[in-house]
KOLSE-837759 format. One record per residue: residue number from 1; chain; x, y, z of N, C-alpha, C in turn. Coordinates in steps of 0.02 Angstrom, whole numbers, plus 32768, in hexadecimal, padded with zeros to 4 digits. Example, Ala and Ser with C-alpha at 12.3 -4.5 7.8 and 13.67 -1.06 7.14 Angstrom:
BEGIN
+-----+-------+------+------+------+-------+-------+-------+------+------+------+
!   n ! chain ! n.px ! n.py ! n.pz ! ca.px ! ca.py ! ca.pz ! c.px ! c.py ! c.pz !
+-----+-------+------+------+------+-------+-------+-------+------+------+------+
!   1 !     A ! 8294 ! 7EE4 ! 8186 !  8267 !  7F1F !  8186 ! 8294 ! 7F5B ! 8186 !
!   2 !     A ! 8282 ! 7F90 ! 8162 !  82AC !  7FCB !  8165 ! 8285 ! 8002 ! 818A !
+-----+-------+------+------+------+-------+-------+-------+------+------+------+
END
This chain:
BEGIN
+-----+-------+------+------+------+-------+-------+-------+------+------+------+
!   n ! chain ! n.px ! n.py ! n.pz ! ca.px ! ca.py ! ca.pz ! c.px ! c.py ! c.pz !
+-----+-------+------+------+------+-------+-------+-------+------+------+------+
!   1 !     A ! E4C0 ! 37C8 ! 92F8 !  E493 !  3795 !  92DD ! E4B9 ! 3755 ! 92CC !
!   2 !     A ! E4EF ! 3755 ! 92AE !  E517 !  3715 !  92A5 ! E52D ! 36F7 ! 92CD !
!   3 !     A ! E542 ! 371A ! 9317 !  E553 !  36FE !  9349 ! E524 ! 36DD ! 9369 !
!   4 !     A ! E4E1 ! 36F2 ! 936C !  E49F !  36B6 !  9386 ! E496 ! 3689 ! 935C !
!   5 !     A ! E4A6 ! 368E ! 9321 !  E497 !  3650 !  92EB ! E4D6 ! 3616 ! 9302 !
!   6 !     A ! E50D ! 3641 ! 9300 !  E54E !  3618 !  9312 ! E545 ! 35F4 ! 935C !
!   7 !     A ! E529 ! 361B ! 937F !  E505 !  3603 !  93C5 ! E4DB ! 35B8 ! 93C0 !
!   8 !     A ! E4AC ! 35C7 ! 93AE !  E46F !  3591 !  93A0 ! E489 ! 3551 ! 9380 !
!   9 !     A ! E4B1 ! 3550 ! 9338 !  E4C6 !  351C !  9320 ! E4EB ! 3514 ! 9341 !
!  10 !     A ! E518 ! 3527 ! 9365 !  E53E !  350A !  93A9 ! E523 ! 34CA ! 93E3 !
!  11 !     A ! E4F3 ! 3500 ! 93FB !  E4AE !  34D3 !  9413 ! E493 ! 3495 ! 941D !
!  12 !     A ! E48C ! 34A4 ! 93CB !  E460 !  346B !  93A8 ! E493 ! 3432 ! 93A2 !
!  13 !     A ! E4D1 ! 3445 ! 938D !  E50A !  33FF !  9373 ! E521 ! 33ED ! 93C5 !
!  14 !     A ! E522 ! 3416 ! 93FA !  E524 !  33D8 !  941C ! E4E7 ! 33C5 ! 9452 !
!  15 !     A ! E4B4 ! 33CF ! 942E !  E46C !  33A0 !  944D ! E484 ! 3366 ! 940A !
!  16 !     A ! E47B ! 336C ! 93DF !  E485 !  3331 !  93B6 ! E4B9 ! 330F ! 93BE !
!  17 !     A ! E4EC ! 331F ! 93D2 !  E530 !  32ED !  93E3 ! E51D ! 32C9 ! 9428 !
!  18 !     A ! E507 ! 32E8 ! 945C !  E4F4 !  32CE !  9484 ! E4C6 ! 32A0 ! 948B !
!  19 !     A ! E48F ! 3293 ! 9465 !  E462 !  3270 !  9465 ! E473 ! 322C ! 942E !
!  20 !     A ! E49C ! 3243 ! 93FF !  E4B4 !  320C !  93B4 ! E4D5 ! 31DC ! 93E0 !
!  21 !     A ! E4F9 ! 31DA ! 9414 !  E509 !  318D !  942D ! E4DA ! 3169 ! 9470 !
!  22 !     A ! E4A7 ! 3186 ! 945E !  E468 !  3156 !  9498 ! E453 ! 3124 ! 947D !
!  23 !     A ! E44B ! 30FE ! 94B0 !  E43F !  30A8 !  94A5 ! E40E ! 30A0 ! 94CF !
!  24 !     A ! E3DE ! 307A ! 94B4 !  E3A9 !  3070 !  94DB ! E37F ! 3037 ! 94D5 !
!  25 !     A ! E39A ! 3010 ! 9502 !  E37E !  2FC2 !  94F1 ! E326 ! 2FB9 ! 94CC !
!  26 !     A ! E309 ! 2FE4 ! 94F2 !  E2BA !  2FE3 !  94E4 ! E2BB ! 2FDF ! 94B2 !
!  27 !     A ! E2BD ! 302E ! 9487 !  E2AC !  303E !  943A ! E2D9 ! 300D ! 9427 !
!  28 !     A ! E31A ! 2FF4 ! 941B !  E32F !  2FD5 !  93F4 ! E30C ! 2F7A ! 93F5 !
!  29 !     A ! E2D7 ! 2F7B ! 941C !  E2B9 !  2F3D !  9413 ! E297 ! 2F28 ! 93D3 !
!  30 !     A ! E27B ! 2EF9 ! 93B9 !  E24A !  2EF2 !  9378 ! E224 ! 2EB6 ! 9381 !
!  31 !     A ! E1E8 ! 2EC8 ! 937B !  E1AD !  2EA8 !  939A ! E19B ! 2E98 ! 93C5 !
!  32 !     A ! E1AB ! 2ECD ! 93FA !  E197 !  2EE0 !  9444 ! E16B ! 2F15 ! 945B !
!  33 !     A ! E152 ! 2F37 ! 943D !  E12F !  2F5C !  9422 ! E0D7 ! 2F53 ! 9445 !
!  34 !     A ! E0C2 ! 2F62 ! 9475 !  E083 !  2F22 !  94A2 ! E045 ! 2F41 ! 9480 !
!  35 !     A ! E041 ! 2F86 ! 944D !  E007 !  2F87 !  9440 ! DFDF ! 2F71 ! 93E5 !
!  36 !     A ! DFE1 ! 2FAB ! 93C6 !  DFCB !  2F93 !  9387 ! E005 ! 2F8B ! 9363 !
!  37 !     A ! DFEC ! 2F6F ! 9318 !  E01A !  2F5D !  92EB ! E033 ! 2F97 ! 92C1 !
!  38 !     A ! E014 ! 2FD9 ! 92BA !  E029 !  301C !  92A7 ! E079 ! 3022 ! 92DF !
!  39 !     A ! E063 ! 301D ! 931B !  E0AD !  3027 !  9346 ! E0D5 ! 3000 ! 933F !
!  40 !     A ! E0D0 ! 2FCE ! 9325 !  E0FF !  2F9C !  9325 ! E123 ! 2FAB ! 92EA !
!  41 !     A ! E103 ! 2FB7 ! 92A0 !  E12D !  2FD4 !  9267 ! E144 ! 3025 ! 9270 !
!  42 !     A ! E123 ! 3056 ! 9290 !  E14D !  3093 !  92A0 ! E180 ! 3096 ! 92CD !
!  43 !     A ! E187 ! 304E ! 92F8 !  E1CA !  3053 !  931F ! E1FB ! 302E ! 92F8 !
!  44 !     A ! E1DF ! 3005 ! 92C1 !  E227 !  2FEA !  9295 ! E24A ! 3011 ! 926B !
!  45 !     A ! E210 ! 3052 ! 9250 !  E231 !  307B !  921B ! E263 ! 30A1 ! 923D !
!  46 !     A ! E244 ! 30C3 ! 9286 !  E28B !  30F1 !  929C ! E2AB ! 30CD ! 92C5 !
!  47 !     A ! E2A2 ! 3079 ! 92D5 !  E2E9 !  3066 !  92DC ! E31A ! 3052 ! 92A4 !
!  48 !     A ! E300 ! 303B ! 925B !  E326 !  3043 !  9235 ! E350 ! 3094 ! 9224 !
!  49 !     A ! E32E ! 30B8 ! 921A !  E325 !  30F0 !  9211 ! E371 ! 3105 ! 9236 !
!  50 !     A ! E36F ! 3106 ! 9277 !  E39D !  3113 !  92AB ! E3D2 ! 30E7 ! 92A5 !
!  51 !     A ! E3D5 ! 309C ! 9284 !  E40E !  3080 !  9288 ! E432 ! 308D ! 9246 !
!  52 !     A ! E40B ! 30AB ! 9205 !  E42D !  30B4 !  91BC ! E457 ! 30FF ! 91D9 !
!  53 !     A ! E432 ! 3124 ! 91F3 !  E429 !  3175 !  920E ! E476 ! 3188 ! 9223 !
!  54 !     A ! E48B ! 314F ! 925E !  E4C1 !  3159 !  928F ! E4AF ! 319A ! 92B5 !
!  55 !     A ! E46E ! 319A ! 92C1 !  E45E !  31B6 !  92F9 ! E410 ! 318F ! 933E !
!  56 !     A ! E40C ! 31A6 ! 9363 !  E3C3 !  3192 !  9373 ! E3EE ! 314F ! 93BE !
!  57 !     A ! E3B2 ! 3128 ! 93C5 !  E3B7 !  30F8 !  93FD ! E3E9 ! 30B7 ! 93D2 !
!  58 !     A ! E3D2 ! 30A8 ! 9398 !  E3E0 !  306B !  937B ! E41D ! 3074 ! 934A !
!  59 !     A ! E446 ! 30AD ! 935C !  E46D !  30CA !  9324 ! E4B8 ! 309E ! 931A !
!  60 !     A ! E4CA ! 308E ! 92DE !  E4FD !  3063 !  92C9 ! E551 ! 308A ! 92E4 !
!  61 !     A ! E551 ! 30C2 ! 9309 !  E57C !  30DC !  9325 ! E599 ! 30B0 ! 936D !
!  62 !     A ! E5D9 ! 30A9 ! 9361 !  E5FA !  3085 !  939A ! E611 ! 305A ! 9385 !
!  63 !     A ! E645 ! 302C ! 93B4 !  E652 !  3000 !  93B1 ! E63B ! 2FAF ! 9393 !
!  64 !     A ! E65A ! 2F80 ! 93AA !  E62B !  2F3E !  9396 ! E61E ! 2F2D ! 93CE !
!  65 !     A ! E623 ! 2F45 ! 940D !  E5E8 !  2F42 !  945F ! E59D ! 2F60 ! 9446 !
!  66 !     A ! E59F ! 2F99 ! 9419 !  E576 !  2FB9 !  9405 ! E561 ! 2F91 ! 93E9 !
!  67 !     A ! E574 ! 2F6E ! 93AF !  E547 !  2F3C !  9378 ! E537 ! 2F12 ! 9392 !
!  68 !     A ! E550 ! 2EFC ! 93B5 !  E549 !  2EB5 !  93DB ! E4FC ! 2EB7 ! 941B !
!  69 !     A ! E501 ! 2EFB ! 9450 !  E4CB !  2F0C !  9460 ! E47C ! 2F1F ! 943C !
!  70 !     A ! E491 ! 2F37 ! 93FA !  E44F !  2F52 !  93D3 ! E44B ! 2F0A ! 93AC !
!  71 !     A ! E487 ! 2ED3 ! 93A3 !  E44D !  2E95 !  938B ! E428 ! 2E80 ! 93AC !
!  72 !     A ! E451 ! 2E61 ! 93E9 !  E41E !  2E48 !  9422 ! E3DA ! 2E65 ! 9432 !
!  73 !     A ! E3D4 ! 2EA9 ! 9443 !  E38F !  2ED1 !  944B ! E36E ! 2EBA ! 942A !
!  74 !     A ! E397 ! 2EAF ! 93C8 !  E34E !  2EA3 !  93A0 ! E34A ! 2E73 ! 9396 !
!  75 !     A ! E35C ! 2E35 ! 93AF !  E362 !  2DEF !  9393 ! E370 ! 2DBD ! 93CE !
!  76 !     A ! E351 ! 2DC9 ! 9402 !  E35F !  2DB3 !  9449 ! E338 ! 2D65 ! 9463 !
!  77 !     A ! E309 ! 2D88 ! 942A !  E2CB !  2D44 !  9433 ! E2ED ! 2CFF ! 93FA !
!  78 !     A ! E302 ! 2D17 ! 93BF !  E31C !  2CF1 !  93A7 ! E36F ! 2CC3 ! 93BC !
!  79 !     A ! E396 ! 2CEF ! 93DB !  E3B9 !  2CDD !  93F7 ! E3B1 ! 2C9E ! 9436 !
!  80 !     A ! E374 ! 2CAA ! 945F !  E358 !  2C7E !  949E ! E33F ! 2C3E ! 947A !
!  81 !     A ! E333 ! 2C55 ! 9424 !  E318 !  2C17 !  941D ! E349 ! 2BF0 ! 93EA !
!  82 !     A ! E37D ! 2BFC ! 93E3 !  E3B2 !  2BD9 !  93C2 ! E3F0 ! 2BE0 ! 93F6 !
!  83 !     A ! E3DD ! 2BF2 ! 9444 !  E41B !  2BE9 !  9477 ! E3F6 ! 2BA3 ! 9483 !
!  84 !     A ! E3B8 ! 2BA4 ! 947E !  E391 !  2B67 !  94A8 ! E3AA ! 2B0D ! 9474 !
!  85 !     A ! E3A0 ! 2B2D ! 944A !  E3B9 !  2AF0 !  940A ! E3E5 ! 2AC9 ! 940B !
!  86 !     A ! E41C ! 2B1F ! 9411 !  E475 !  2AF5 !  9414 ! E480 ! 2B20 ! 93DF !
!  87 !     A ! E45B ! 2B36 ! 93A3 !  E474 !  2B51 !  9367 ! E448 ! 2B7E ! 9357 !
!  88 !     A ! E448 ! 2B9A ! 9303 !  E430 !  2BC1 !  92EC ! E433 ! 2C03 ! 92C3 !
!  89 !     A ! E419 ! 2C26 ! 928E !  E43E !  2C65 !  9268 ! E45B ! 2C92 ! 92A9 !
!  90 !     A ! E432 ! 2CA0 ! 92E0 !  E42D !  2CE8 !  930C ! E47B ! 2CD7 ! 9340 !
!  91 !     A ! E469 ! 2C97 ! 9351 !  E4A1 !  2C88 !  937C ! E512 ! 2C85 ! 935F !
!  92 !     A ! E4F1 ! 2C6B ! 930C !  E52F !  2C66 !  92F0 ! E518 ! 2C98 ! 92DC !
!  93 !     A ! E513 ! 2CE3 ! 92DD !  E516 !  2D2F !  92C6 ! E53A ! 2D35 ! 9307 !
!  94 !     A ! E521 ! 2D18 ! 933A !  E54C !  2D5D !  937B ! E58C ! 2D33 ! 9380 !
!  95 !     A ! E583 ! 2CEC ! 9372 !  E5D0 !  2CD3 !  9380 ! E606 ! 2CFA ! 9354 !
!  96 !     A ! E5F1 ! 2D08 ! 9317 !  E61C !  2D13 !  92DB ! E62B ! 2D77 ! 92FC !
!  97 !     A ! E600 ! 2D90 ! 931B !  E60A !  2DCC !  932E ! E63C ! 2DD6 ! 9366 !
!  98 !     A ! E638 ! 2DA5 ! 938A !  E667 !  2D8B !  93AC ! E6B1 ! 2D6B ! 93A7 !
!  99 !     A ! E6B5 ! 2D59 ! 9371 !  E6F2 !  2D3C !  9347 ! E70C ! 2CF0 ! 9362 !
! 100 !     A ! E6C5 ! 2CC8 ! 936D !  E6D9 !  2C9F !  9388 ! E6BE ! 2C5D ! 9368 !
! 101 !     A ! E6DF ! 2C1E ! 937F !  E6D8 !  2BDC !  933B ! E677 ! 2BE6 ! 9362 !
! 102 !     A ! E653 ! 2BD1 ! 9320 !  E60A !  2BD7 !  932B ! E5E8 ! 2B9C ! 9357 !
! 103 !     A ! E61A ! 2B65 ! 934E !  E602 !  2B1F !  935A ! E603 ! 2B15 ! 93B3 !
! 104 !     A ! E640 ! 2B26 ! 93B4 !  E65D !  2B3C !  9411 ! E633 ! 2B55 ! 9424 !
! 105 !     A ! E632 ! 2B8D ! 9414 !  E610 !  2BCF !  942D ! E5BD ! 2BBA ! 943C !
! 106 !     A ! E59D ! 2BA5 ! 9408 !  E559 !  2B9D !  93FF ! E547 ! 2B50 ! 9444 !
! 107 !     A ! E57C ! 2B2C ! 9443 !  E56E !  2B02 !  9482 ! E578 ! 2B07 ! 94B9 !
! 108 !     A ! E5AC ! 2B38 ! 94B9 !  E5AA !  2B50 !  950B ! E572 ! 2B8D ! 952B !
! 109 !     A ! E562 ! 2BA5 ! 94D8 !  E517 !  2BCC !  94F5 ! E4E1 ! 2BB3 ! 951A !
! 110 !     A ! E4DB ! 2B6D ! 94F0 !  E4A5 !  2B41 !  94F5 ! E4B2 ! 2B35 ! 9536 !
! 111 !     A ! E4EA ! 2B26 ! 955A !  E4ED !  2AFD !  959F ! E4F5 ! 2B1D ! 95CB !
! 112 !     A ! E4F0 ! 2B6E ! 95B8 !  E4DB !  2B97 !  95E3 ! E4A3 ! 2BB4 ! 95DA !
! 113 !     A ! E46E ! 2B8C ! 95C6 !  E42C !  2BCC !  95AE ! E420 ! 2BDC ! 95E5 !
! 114 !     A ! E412 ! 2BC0 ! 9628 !  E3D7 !  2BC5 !  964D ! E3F5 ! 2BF8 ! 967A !
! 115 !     A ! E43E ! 2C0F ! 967F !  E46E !  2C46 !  9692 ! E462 ! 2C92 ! 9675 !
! 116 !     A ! E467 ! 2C6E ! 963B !  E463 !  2CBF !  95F2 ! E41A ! 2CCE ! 95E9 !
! 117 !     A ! E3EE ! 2C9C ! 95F1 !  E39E !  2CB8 !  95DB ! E37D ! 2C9F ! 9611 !
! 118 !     A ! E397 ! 2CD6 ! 9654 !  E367 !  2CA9 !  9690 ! E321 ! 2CED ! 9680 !
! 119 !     A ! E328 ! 2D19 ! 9656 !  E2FF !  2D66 !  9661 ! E2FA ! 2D70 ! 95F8 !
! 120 !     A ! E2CA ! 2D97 ! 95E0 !  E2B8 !  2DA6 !  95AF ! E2C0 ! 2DE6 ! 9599 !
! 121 !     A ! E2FC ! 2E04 ! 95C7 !  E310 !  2E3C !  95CB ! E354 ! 2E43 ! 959A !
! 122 !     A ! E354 ! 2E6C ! 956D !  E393 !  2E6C !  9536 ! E3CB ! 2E6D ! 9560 !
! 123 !     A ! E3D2 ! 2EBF ! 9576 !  E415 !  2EC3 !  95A1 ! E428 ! 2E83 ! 95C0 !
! 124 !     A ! E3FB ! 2E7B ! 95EF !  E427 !  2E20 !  9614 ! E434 ! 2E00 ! 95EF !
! 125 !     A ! E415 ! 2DEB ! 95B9 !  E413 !  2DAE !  9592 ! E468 ! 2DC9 ! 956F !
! 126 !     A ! E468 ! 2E05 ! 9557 !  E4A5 !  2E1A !  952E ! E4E8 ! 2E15 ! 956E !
! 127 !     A ! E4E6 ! 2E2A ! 95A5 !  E50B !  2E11 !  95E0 ! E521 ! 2DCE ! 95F9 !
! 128 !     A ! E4D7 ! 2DB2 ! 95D6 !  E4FD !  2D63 !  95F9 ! E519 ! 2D33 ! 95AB !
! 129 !     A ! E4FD ! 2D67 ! 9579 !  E530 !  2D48 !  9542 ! E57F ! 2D5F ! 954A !
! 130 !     A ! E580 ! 2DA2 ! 954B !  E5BA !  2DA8 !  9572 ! E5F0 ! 2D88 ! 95A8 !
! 131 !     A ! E5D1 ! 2D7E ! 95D1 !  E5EE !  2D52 !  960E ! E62E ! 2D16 ! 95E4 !
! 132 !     A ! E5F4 ! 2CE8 ! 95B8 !  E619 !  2CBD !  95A0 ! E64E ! 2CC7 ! 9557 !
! 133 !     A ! E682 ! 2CCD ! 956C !  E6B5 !  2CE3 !  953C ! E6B3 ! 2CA1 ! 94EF !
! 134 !     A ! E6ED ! 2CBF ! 94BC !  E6EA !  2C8B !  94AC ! E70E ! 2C52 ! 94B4 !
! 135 !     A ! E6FF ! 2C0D ! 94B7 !  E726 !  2BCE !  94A7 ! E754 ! 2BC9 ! 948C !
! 136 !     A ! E768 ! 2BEB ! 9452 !  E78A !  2BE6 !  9410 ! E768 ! 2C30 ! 93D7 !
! 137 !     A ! E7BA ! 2C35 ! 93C9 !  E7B4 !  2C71 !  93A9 ! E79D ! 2C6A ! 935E !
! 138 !     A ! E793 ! 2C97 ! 9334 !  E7A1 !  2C7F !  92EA ! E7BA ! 2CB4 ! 92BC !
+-----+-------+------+------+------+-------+-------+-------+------+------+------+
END
């Protein structure tokens, strides 16, 4: 009998290890959500949920590729609209995640928007922030 118990929690810890570092651009979106406003607040609780958790799609496990991917997902729209500016809180968040001077950084975004936000798609958008390194370190 202890050996099936010892079995199962076996099992079980690695379905859960296996699944605790999935990333998944979708769920980690916020306010993408195309139907009612009930779905739109039950997908924020278990993406919060999952990022306090360090488990789930949106989970604070990993690197800062990791952080850096789960901002963008959730803040992608705001980002397009302070890459479009030149500035902004969202844009000097990813510069500073980046470790790079905000001022540089935030204008060479700008003069590449139409490169980095040719699609409304996170992943690309987080790829073609990528692409451009930084200017200057800090």
């Amino acid at each position: 009998m202890m050996r099936l118990i010892f079995i199962l929690i076996a099992i079980m810890s690695i379905a859960l290890i296996e699944n605790s570092f999935a990333f998944d651009w979708n769920k980690c979106r916020k306010g993408v959500i195309p139907h009612s406003s009930w779905l739109f607040s039950a997908g924020l609780i278990v993406s919060s949920t999952s990022y306090i958790s360090s488990t789930g799609e949106c989970s604070m496990i990993g690197s800062i590729t990791h952080n850096k991917k789960v901002f963008v997902a959730q803040n992608y729209i705001e980002l397009m609209e302070d890459a479009a500016k030149g500035q902004g809180d969202y844009l000097e968040q990813y510069a500073l995640m980046n470790n790079c001077n905000v001022l540089k950084y935030s204008n060479q975004i700008h003069q590449n928007y139409s490169h980095i936000f040719m699609t409304d798609d996170p992943e690309s958008i987080y790829l073609g922030l990528e692409k451009h390194s930084c200017l200057e370190r800090i």
